[in-house]
C-alpha positions in Angstrom: 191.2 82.5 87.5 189.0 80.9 84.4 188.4 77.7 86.8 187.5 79.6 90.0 185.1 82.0 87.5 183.7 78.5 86.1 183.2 77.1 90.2 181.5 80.3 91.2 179.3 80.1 88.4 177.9 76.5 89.1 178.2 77.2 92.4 176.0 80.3 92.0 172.9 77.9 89.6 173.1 74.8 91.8 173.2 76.3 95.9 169.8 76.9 97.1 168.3 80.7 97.2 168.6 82.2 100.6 164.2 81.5 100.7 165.1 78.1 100.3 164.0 77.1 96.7 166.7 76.2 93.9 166.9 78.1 90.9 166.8 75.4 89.0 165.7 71.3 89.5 168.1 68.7 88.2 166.7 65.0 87.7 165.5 63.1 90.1 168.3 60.5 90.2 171.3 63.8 90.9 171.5 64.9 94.0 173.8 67.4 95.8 175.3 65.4 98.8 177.0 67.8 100.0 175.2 70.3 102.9 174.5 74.3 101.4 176.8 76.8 102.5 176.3 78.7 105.6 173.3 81.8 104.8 174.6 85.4 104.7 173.5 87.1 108.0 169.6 87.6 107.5 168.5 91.9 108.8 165.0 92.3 108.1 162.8 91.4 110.6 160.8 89.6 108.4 164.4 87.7 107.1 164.6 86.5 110.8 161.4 85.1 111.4 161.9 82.9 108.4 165.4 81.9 109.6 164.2 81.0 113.0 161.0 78.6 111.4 161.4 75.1 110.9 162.8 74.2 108.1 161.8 71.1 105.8 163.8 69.3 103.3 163.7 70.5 100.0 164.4 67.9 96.3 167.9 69.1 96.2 168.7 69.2 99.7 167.6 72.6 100.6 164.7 73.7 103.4 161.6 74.8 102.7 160.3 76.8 105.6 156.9 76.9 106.8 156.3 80.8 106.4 157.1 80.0 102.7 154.7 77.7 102.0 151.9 80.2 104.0 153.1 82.9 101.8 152.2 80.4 99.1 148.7 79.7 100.3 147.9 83.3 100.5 149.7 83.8 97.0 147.2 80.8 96.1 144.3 82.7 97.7 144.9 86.2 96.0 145.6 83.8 92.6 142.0 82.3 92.9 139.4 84.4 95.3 136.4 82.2 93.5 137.7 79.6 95.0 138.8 80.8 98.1 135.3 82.3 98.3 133.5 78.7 97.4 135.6 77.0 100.6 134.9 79.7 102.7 131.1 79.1 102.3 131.1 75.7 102.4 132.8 75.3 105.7 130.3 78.5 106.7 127.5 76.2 105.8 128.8 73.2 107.4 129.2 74.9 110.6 126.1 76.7 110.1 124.4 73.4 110.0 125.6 72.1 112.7 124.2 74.9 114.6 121.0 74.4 113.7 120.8 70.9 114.1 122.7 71.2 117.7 120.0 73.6 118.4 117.1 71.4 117.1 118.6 68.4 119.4 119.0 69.7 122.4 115.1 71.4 122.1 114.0 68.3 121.6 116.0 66.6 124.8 114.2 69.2 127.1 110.6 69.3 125.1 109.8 65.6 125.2 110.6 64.5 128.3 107.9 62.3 130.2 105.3 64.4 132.5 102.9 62.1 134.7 100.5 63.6 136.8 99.2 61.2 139.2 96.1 63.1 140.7 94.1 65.9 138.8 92.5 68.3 141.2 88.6 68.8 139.9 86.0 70.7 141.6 82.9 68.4 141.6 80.9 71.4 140.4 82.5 71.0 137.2 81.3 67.7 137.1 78.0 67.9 137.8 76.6 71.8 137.5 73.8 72.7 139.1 70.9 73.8 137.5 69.0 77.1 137.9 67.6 79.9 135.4 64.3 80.6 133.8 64.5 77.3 131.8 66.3 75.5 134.3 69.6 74.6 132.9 72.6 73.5 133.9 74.9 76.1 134.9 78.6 76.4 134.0 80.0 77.8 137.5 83.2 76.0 137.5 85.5 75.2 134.5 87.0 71.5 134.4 91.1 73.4 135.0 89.8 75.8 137.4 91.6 74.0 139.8 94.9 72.8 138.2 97.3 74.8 140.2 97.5 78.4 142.0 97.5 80.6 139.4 94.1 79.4 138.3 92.2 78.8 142.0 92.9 82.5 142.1 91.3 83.8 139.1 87.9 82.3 140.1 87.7 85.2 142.5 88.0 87.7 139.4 84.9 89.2 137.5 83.6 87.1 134.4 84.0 88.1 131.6 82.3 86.3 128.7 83.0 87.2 125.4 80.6 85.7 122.3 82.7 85.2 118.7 86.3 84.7 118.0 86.9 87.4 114.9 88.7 90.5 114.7 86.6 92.6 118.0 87.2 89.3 120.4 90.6 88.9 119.4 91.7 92.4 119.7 90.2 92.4 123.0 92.3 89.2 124.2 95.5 90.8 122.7 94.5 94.0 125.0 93.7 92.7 128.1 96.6 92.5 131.1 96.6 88.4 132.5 94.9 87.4 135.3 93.0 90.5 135.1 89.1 88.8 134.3 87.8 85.2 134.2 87.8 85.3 130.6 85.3 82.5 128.9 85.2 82.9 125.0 82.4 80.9 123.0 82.1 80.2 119.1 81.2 77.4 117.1 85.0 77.5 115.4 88.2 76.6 117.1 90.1 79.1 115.4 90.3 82.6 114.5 90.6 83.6 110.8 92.3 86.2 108.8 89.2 87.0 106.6 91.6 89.5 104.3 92.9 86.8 102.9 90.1 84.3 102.2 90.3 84.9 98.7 93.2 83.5 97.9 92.7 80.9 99.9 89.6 79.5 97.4 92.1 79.8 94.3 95.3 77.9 96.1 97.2 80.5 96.3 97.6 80.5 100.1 96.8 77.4 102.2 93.4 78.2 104.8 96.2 76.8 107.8 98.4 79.9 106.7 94.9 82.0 108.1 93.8 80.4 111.1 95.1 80.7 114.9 93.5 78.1 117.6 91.3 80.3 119.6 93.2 78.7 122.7 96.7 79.9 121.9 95.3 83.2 121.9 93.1 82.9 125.2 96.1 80.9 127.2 97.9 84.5 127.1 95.0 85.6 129.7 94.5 82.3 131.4 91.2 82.3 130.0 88.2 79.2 129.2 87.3 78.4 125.7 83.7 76.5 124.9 82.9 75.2 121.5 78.9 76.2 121.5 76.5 78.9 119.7 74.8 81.7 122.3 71.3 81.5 121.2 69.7 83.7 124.2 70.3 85.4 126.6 68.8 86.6 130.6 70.1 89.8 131.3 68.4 90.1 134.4 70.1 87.4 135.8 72.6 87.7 133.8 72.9 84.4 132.1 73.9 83.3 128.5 72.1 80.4 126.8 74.7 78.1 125.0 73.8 75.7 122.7 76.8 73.5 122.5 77.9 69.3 121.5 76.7 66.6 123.5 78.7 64.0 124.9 78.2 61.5 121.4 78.8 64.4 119.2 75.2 63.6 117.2 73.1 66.6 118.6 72.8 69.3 120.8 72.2 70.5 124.5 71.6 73.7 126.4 73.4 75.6 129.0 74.1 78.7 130.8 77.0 80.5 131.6 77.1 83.6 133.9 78.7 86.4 133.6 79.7 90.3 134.9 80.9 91.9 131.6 79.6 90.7 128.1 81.0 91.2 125.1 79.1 90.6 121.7 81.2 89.8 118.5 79.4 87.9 116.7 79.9 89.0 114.1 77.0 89.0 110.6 76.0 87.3 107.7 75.2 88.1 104.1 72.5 90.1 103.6 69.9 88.3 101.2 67.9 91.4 100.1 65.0 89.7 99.4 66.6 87.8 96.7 64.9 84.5 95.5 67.3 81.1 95.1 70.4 82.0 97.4 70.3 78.4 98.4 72.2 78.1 95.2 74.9 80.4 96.1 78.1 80.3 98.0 79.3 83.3 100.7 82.9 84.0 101.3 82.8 84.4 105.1 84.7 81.0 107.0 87.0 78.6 106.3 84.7 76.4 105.2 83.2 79.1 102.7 86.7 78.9 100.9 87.4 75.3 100.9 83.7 74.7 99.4 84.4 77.2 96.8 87.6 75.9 95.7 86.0 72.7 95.5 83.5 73.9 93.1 85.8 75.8 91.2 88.2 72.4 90.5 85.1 70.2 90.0 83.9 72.9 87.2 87.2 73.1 85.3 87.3 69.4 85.5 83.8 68.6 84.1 84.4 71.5 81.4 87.8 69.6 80.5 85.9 66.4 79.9 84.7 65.5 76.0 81.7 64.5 76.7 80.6 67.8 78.4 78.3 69.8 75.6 79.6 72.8 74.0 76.2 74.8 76.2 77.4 73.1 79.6 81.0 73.9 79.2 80.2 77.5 78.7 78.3 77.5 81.5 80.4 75.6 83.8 83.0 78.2 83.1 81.0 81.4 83.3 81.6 82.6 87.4 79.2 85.5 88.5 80.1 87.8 91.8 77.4 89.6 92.9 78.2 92.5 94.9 81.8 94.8 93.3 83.2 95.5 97.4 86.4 94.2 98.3 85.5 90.8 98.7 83.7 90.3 95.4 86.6 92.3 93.7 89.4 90.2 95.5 87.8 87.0 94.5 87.2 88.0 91.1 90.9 89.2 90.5 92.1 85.4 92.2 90.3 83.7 90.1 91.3 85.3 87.1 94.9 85.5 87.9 94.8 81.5 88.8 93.1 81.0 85.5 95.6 83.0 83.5 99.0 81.8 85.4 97.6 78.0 86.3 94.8 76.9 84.5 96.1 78.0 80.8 99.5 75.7 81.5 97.7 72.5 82.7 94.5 72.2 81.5 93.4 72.1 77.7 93.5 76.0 76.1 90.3 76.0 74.8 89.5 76.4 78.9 90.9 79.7 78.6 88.8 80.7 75.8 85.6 79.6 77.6 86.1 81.6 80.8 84.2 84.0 81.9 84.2 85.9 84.9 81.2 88.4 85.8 81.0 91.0 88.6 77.5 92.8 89.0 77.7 95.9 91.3 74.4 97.9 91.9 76.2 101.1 91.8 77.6 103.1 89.6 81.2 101.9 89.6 82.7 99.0 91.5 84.7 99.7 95.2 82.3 102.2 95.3 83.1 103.5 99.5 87.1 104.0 97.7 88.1 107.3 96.3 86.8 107.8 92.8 90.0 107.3 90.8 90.5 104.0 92.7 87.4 102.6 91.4 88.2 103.7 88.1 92.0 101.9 88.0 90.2 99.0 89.4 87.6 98.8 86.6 90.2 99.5 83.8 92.7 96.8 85.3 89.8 94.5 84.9 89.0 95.4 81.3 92.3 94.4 80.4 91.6 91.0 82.5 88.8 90.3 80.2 86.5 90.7 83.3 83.1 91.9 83.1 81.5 94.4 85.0 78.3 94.9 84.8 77.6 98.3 86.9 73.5 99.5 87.7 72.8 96.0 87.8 70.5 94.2 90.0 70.0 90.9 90.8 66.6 89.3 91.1 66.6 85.9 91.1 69.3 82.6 91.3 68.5 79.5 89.3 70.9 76.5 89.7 72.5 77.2 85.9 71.9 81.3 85.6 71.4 84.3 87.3 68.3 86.9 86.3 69.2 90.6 86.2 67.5 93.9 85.9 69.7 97.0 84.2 68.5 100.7 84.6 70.2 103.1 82.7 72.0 106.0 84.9 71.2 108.8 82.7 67.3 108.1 82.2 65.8 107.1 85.9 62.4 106.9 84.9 62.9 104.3 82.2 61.8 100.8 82.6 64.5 98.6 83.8 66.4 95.8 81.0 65.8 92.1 82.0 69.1 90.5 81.5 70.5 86.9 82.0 73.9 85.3 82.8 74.4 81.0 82.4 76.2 80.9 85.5 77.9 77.5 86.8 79.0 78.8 90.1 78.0 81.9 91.9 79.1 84.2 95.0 76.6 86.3 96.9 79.1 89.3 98.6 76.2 91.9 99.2 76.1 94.0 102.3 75.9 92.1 105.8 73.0 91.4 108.2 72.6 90.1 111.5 73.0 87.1 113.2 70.4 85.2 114.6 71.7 85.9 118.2 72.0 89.5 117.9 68.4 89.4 116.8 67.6 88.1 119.5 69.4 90.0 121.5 67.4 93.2 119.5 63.7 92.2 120.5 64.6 91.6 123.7 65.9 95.3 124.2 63.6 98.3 123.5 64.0 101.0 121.1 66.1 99.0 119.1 65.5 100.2 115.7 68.2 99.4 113.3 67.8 96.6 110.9 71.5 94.9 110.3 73.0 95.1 113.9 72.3 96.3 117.6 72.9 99.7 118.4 75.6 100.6 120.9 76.5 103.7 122.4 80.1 105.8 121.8 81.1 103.5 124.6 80.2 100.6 122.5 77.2 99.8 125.9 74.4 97.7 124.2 71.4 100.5 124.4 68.6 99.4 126.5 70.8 96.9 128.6 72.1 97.3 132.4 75.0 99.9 131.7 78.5 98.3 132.2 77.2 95.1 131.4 76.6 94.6 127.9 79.0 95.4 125.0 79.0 94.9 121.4 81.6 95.3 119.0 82.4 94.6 115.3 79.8 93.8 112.3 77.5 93.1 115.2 77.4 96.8 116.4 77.0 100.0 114.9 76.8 103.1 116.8 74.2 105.2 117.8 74.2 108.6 115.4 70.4 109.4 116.5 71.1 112.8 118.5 67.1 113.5 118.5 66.4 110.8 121.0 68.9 112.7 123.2 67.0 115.8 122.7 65.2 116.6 125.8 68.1 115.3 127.9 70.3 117.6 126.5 67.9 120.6 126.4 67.4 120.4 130.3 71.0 120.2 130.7 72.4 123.3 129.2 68.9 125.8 129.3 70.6 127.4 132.2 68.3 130.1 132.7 65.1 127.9 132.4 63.9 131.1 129.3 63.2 127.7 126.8 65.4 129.0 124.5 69.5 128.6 124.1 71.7 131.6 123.1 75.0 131.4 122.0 76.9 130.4 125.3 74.4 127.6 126.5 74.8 126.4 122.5 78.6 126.2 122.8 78.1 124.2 126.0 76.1 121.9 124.5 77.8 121.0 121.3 81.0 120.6 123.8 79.1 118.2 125.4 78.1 116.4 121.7 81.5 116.6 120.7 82.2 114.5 123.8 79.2 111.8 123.7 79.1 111.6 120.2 82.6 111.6 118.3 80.7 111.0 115.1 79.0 114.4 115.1 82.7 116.2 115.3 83.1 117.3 111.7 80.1 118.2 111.5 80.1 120.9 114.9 83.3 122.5 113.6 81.8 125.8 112.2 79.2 126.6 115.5 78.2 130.0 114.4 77.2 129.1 111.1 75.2 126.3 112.0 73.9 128.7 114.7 72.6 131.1 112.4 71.6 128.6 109.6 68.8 127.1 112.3 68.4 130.4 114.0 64.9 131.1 111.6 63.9 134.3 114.0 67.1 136.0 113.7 66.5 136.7 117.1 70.1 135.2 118.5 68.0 132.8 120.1 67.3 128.8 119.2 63.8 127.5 120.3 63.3 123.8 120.4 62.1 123.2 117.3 64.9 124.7 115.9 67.2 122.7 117.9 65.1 119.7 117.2 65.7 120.5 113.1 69.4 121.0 113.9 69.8 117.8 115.4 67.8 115.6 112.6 69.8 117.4 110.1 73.2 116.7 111.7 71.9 112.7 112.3 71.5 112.3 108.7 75.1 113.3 108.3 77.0 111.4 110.4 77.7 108.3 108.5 77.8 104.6 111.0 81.7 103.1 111.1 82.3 100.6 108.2 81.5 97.3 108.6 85.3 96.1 108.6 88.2 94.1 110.5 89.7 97.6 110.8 87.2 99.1 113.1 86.2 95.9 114.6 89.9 95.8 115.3 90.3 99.2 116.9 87.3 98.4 119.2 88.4 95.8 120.8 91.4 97.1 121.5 89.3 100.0 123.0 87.9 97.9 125.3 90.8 95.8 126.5 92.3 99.1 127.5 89.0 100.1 129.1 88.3 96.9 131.2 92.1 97.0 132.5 91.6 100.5 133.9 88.7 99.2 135.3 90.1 96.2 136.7 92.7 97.6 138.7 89.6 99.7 140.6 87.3 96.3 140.6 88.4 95.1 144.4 88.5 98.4 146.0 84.9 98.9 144.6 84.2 95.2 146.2 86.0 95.8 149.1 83.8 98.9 149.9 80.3 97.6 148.6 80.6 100.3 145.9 78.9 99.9 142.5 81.2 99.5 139.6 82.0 102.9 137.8 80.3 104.4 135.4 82.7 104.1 131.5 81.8 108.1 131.2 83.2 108.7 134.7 86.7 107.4 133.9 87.4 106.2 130.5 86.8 108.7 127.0 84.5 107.6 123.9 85.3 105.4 121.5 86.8 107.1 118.4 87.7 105.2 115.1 90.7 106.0 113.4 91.0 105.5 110.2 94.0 103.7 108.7 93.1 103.6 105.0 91.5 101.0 102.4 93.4 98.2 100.8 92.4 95.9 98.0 93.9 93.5 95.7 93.1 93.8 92.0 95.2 90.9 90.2 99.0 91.2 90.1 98.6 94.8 91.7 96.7 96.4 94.8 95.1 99.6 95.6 95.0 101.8 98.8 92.9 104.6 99.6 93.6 107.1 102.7 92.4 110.5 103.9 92.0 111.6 100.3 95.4 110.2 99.6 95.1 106.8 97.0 97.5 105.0 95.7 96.9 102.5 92.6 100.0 100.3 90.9 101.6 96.9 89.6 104.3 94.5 91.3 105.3 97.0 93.8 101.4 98.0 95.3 101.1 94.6 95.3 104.3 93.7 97.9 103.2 96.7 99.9 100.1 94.9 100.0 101.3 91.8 101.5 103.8 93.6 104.0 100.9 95.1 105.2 98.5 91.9 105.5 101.9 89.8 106.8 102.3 92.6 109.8 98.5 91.9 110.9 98.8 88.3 111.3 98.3 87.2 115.0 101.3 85.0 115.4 104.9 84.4 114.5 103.5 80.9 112.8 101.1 82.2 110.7 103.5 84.8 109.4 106.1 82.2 108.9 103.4 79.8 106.8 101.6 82.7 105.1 105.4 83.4 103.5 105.7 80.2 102.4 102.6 79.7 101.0 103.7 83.2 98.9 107.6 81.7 98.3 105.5 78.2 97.2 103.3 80.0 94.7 106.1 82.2 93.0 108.2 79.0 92.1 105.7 76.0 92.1 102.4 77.9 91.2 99.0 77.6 92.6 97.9 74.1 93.9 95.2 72.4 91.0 94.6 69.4 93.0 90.8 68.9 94.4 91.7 68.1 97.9 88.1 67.2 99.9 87.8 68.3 103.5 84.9 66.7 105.7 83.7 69.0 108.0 82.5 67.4 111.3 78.3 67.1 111.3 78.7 68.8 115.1 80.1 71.9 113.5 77.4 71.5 111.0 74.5 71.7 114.2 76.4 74.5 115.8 76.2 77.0 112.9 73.3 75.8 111.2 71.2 78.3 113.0 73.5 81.3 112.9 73.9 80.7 108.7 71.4 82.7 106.6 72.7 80.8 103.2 73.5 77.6 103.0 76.4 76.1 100.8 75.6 74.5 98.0 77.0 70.6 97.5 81.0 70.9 96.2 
């Protein structure tokens, strides 16, 4: 009994458990030769799938099975998830990879593959135009791919439409329009649109000016449409021409030409308004491209001369003192860039007594900077700027620019009739940002047209029509427009229309009437027609129910002066050319059947409503935090106001790309900061001809 006890026991330590693994391991050089006993009968379900797995042989003679060493792996897993986790993402990343660059491949096998066209079809008008007009010029007919294939043979058929300027109203209008609806010819001197909004940061480094533009013919291949690089400089309306300066063929000067069109559309856009101020040759204006890189190559070649030893103690201060003039969004903007690049960049790279020396100046003529925002905006603005060590200098105005200072006049708010302080500023680099003014074509395009009266742009009506031009045939939209608010030239019209009864007076009815008809004309004057009977009875002097004409006439120059022109911004530039697209593609689809029949075209009042602006609220960006203003509602704050900003500015950008770069160039600055390097870009002397005429300042040498 003791010796079968003592068998079963080393029986018991040395056979292999039923899951295959020994209880114990014996050295390497014993071995059990003889073959484990026959397993128990397994009755799980789990039991028999592990019986019926292959089995592998074990150190001591026993099987390991395969669902064993799984249940190991998973043991493993459970054991060590941050490493489990770790191989899961790498092989995620290598297949990811893979992906990508299987995607990238095959693009790129069916992108650059070899195209050889053999013959180019060309009309021979393109070629050689023939010549005609008042000045006899050549005349651009027939575009050099007006006969590449079917799609564009058939849009020389459709009406022209030419639109002057590539900003916010010309692209809007692009955007708008249905393809193959117009023969669409679009001329400016640039290539490219910009994203003005953002032009400020793009003179500090903080975004890169690529990150802004879009080539004008992306946007017009959408409608099949012509692009020529040329200035408009006149114009025939009875013949309905447009004089184009453009390039000739060595790129050295300058020819002229005409182009015809049906529908014209003026978006030109304006220039800085110069208020009679002496030495603006010596200041810089924030409106291209080329404004920005200039003034980012004067701000670098300043903080390099100020870094030098040589440079005096006086000429160091001055190089470093920066005066705005004008406290709008654009002088604000710039002013917060360049004091956030001087505080995050400058301080870490350059020598600190830099930092010390800086001064940046913004001189409003009002009483408060972002003066058109609501009032507590203005004040968060000029507080956050207080802490920035930023000067504002309110009630200020400028009189005169000298190469090294700027000369000021002060007058105190609360004493009017006292004389005006002369004041001073050393000034090593200067921005002029006040108020706008016309461009030399829409001047032209204003003494050519009669009672034209207004002094910064040509007056339109609430169908943006050019007053005093064919109707349907000239538009204008943008800083080059503003709309007609004058409701006393309309007078006698009006009065004829709704004195029913021919008594020359209007009583109440024939009143309604007629401001129903205002309403409708004039959306402007809506606010202020809300409360009829009151203004009714305010101008009814007689009490005798009763308005004469003079009354009405008194009515209607109190209500002009107060409705307020539309904001001179790429909001409602925006919004109107948008208008139009949507106009002209209603009128498109009745163009042939108006051909067909012999018909004239329609009048806009007959089938398409006013123009109305809608106003989307005020943005600005103040330096690490942004303000909005909206219908009375204002919102002013740090980090966060400031992301809201940006989503808002990304979702406006015309194209994927320039939302893709624009992030970067954000991404880029967070991590790497702003870019310090003086980077000099040559711009082309033909670009220089083009715009020379339509540039009221000039830049000053970078």
């Amino acid at each position: 009994m003791l010796s079968q006890r003592l068998t079963g026991s080393l029986r018991r330590q040395f056979e292999p458990r039923r899951s295959g693994l020994p209880r114990i391991l014996l050295p390497h050089h014993i071995r059990l030769l003889s073959t484990p006993p026959p397993r128990a009968p397994l009755v799980s379900s789990t039991k028999r799938k592990i019986a019926s797995s292959p089995n592998l042989l074990g150190p001591l003679g026993s099987t390991y099975s395969i669902r064993r060493i799984t249940f190991l792996s998973r043991h493993f897993s459970s054991a060590h998830p941050v490493i489990s986790f770790c191989v899961r993402l790498a092989l995620s990343s290598i297949l990811g990879i893979g992906v990508v660059v299987t995607v990238i491949l095959l693009h790129d096998a069916t992108t650059y593959s070899e195209r050889h066209v053999d013959r180019v079809p060309c009309n021979p008008l393109s070629l050689h135009p023939r010549t005609g007009g008042k000045k006899n010029l050549p005349i651009v007919e027939v575009n050099l791919d007006d006969e590449e294939d079917d799609a564009k043979r058939a849009m020389k058929d459709k009406p022209r439409l030419v639109v002057i300027g590539g900003g916010w109203g010309a692209v809007a209008l692009l955007q708008s329009l249905p393809p193959s609806a117009y023969n669409v010819t679009l001329i400016s001197p640039q290539t490219y649109f910009t994203f003005t909004p953002l032009l400020p940061s793009a003179c500090v480094g903080t975004v890169e000016p690529r990150s802004l533009v879009e080539p004008i013919r992306k946007l017009i291949a959408r409608v099949r449409g012509h692009y020529l690089m040329g200035a408009a400089v006149d114009l025939d309306m009875a013949e309905r021409l447009v004089e184009v300066e453009v390039a000739s063929d060595q790129g050295t000067g300058t020819m002229r030409c005409y182009v015809p069109y049906d529908k014209l559309i003026i978006a030109v856009g304006s220039t800085s308004n110069d208020h009679g101020v002496k030495g603006l040759e010596h200041c810089f204006q924030l409106k291209t491209v080329p404004d920005a890189q200039a003034i980012r190559r004067r701000v670098m070649t300043n903080l390099e001369l100020a870094s030098l030893p040589t440079t005096t103690p006086e000429d160091r201060k001055r190089l470093l003192s920066f005066v705005i003039c004008g406290g709008g969004p654009t002088g604000v903007e710039f002013a917060a860039e360049l004091r956030d690049m001087m505080a995050e960049d400058v301080l870490k790279y350059y020598p600190k007594l830099l930092e010390s020396e800086v001064q940046v100046h913004v001189v409003q003529s009002q009483d408060h900077i972002l003066n058109t925002y609501a009032e507590k905006i203005s004040q968060y603005a000029e507080q956050k700027f207080k802490r920035s060590d930023v000067n504002v200098i309110v009630n200020a105005r400028v009189q005169e620019v000298t190469p090294n200072s700027v000369k000021l006049t002060l007058k105190d708010p609360k004493n009017k009739e006292a004389k005006p302080e002369e004041a001073e500023l050393a000034a090593g680099f200067v921005l002029w940002s006040t108020g706008i003014a016309m461009q030399p074509f829409t001047r032209r395009l204003v003494e050519l047209l009669p009672n034209q009266f207004h002094s910064k742009a040509v007056e339109v009506d609430s169908f943006l029509r050019v007053q005093g031009a064919p109707k349907g045939t000239v538009y204008a939209v943008g800083d080059a427009a503003t709309v007609h608010t004058n409701l006393v030239n309309d007078l006698m019209d009006l009065w004829e229309k709704f004195d029913e009864n021919k008594d020359e007076t209007l009583d109440f009815d024939e009143w309604q009437k007629m401001s129903k008809h205002i309403k409708q004309k004039y959306p402007l004057a809506s606010k202020n027609l809300e409360r009829l009977r009151e203004l009714f009875d305010e101008f009814d002097k007689d009490q005798d129910q009763r308005l004469s004409l003079n009354e009405v006439a008194e009515m209607f120059q109190h209500l002009s002066q107060k409705m307020t022109s539309y904001p001179a911004t790429a909001q409602v530039a925006s919004q109107q050319g948008k208008y139009l697209g949507k106009k002209f593609s209603k009128l498109a689809r009745q163009y042939k059947v108006l051909r067909e029949n012999d018909m004239p075209d329609l009048d806009d009042e007959a089938f398409y409503d006013p123009f109305v602006y809608r106003h989307l609220g005020t943005l600005a960006y103040i330096g690490n935090s942004a303000v909005f203003d909206y219908d009375g509602w204002s919102l002013a704050g740090g980090l966060l106001a400031m992301y809201a900003w940006r989503s808002i500015y990304w979702s406006e950008q015309t194209s994927m790309r320039t939302r893709m770069l624009l992030m970067l160039d954000w991404v880029k600055r967070g991590i790497f900061g702003r870019d310090l390097s003086k980077v000099s870009f040559v711009i082309s002397s033909i670009y220089h001809v083009l715009i020379h005429s339509s540039k009221e300042l000039r830049l000053s040498p970078a």
